[in-house]
N, C-alpha and C positions, 0 to 999 in steps of 0.2 A: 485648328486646335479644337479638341471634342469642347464643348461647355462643359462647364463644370455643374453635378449633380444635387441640390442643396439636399442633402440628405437628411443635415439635421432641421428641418424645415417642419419636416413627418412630426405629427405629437408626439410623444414620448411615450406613450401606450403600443404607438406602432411601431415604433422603432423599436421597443421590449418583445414584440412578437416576431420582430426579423430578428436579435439575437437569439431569440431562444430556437428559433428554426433552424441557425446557421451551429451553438455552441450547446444548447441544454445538452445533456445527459439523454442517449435513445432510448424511448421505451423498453426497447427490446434485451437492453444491455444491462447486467447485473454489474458489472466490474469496467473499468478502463485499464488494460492493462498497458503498463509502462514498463519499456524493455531499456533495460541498461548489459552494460557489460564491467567489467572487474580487469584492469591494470595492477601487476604483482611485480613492482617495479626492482625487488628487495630479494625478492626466494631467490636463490641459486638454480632449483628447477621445476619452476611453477608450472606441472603439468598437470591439467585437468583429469586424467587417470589415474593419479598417484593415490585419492585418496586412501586411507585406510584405517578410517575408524577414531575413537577414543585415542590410541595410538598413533595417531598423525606425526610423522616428523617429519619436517622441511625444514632446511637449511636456508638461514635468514643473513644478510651482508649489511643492512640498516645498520645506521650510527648510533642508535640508542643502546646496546646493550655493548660490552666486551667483548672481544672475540675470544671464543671458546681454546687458542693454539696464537702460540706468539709466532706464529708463524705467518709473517708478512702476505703471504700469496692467498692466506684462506684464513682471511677475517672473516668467519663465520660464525654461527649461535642459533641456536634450535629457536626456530620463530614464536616468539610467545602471542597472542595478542592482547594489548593494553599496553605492553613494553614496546614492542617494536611499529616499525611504519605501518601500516596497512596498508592495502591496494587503494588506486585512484578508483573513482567511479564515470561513467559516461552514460550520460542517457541516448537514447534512441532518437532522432526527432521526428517531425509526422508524416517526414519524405520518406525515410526508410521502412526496410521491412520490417512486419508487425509477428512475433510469436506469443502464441497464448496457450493454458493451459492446458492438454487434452484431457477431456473428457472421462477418455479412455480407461486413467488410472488414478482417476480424482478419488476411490475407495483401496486405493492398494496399501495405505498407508505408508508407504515405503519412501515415493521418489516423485516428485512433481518433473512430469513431461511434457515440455512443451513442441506445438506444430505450427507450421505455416495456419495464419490467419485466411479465414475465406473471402472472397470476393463481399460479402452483404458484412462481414464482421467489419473488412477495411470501410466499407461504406457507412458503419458508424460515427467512424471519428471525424469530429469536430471540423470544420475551415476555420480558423482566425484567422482570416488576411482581412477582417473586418476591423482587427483589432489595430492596427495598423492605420486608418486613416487620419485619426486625430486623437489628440489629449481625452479628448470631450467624450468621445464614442469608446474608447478605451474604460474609462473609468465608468460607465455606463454597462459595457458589452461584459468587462471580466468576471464580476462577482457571479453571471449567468452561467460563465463555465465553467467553475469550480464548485459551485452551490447543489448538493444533494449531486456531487459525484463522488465514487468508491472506486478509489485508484486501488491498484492491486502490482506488486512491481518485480518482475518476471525477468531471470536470466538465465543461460546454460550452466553444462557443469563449471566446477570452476575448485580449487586447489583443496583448500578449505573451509569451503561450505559459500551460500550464496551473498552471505551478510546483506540479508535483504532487508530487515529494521534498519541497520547502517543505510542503506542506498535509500532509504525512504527520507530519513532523517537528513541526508544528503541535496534529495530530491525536494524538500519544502523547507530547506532552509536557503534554498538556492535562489527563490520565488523573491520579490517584491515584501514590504511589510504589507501593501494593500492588499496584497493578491494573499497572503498567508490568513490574512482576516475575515478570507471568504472559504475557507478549507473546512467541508464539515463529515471527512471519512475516509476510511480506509481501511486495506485488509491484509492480515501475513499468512504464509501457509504456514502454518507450524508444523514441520516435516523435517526428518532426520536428514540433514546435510545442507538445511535448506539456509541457518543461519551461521553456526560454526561446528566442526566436529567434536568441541568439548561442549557437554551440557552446562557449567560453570559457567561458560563464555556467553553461551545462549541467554541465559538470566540477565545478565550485566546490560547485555546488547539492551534486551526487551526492558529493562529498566532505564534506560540510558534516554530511551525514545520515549518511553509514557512519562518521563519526568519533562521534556523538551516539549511534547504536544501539548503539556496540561500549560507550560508558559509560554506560547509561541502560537497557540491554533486559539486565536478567542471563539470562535467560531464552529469548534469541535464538538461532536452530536453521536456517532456512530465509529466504532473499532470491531471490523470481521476478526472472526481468529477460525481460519478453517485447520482444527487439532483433530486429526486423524492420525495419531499416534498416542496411547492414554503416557506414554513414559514421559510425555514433552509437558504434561497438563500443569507440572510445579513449576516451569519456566514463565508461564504468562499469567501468573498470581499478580504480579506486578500491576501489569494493566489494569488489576480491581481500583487504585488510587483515582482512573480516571474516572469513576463514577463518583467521586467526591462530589462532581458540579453536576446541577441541577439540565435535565433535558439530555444527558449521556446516558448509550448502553452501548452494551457489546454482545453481538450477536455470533452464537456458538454455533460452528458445522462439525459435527464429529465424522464427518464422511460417512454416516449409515444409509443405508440402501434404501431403507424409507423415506429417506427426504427430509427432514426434519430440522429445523433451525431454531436454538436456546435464543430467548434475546432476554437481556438481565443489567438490571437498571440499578439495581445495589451492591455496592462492592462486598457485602459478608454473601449475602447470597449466591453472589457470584464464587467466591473462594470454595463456597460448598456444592455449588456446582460441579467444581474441577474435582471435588472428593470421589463423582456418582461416574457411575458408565455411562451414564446417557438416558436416553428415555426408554425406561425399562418398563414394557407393558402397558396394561390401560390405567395406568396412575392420575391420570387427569379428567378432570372435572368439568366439567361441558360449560362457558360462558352462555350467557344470553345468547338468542337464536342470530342477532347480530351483537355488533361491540361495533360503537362506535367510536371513531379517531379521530381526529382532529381533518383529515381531508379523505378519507375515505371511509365504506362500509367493510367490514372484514364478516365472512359468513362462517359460520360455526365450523365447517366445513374446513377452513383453511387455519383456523386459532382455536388451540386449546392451553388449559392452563392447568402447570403442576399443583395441587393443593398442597401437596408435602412443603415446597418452596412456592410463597403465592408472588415473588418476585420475578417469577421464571415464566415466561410467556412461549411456550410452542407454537412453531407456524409453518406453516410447507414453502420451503425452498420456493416454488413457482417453477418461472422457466429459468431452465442453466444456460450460462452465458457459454458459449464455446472462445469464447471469444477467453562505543568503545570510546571510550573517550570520542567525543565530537571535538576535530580540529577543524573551526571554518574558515582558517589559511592556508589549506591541503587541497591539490586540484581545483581551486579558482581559474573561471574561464574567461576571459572579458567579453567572450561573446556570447553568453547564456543571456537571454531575456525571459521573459513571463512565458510568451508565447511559443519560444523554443523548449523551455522544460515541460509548458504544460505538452499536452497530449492532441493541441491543434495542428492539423497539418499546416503550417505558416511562416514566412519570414522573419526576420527579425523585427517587431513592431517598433512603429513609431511614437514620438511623444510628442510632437508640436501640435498646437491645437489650432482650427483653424483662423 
């Protein structure tokens, strides 16, 4: 029989520098994208090329509404949502394969495409099988891998729209209350199809969620909102609420070709943000030759700041990563753990401590 390892033997200094090796967040990696898919248990013919627009009709069999025909055989009703079922959601775990968003058509504003992940992008994600050995290392190891990561959460086409706020909201309430206390980001494309095909719905959704993160994520710091499409900018007004708490922003990608990233710390400012195109010209006023931040230097070069809005901080993208009502007794799995939703490639962890 091998002996046994005393791992937690290590000081607690070094044992925080094998978590952070085995779960931090990769330098390299802007996003962690988390891949779900969407079950349409209700439509009569949930095909992912049906879409068609504002005008979407799918024929729904869910027991919430009346059937449209008293006609026994085709208890049907134009699928509403907030009225009827919705689709289950499933996450991806970190055995399976990984799709992220190309590149390609990240300024098309039309349609998020996603590709096979590369060889160095899989070789980002995380091992938890660390997470796994005891109570003690668990509660030690977790907060390491959710802390300053920006899950991003990525599916194919799909009926009506990707209800990707939904799967998010799905995806972190599914978590542990320990592991939710350590959640401090995340990002949506705001993209036509990406959440439902009626923009009505879109708002609800995107409110549904900043009201749940502001009571649910103590811990919450950063919200992406990549709006590459100006039609969608009245949808994510909502999110200004979560700049109520002190130490939150939300950092704006309008898909422009220069590179350019809003980050905006007050909710009015932010609302007056969504009013502007974007960074129009040389509007901005050159900080000191550095700014300094709480862990880093930032050089003139990479931060500038709007004087019109002195709340609105410009900064270059960097490197790009290639990489509805909430019902939470809808798709419960007994076998989801921490370490299965999160983004670790892992087993299902353990809790006995040694």
């Amino acid at each position: 029989m091998a002996a046994r390892f005393p791992f937690l033997d290590f000081p607690a200094p070094v044992r925080k520098t094998i978590y952070a090796h085995l779960l931090a967040p990769h330098p390299d990696e802007n996003e962690t994208v988390v891949n779900y898919s969407l079950k349409w248990n209700w439509l009569e013919n949930p095909s992912n090329t049906t879409f068609g627009g504002a005008l979407q009709i799918d024929l729904c069999r869910c027991p919430r509404q009346k059937p449209r025909t008293t006609n026994i055989k085709t208890k049907d009703h134009m699928y509403t949502r907030y009225k009827c079922h919705g689709p289950e959601v499933k996450f991806k775990s970190g055995r399976e394969d990984l799709w992220v968003p190309s590149q390609a058509y990240a300024n098309s504003g039309q349609i998020n495409f996603l590709r096979p992940a590369r060889d160095e992008e899989l070789g980002r994600r995380p091992s938890g099988n660390i997470l796994s050995t005891s109570k003690t290392v668990y509660e030690e190891a977790l907060p390491i891998l959710y802390r300053g990561r920006n899950f991003l959460f990525a599916t194919g086409p799909c009926p009506r729209g990707r209800y990707q706020a939904y799967a998010a909201q799905r995806f972190f309430a599914g978590l542990s209350v320990f592991a939710r206390m350590h959640i401090t980001g995340f990002s949506l494309s705001v993209l036509p199809h990406e959440e439902d095909c009626q923009i009505g719905d879109v708002a609800r959704a995107y409110g549904d969620l900043a009201e749940w993160v502001r009571h649910n994520l103590s811990s919450f710091q950063m919200l992406g909102l990549k709006l590459w499409h100006p039609r969608l900018a009245s949808t994510v007004q909502v999110f200004g609420d979560l700049l109520q708490k002190n130490g939150v922003k939300i950092e704006l990608d309008r898909g422009q070709d220069e590179g350019w990233v809003e980050e905006v710390e007050d909710a009015e400012c932010f609302r007056a943000t969504l009013s502007t195109e974007g960074r129009e010209g040389d509007h901005s006023g050159e900080v000191s030759s550095w700014v300094e931040g709480p862990d880093e230097m930032i050089s003139e070069e990479n931060q500038k700041v709007d004087v019109s809005r002195p709340s609105v901080v410009w900064r270059s993208k960097g490197k790009v990563s290639a990489r509805e009502s909430f019902d939470e007794s809808v798709n419960e799995d007994e076998d989801w753990s921490d370490t299965l939703l999160s983004p670790a490639s892992s087993k299902k962890g353990g809790d006995a401590d040694n």
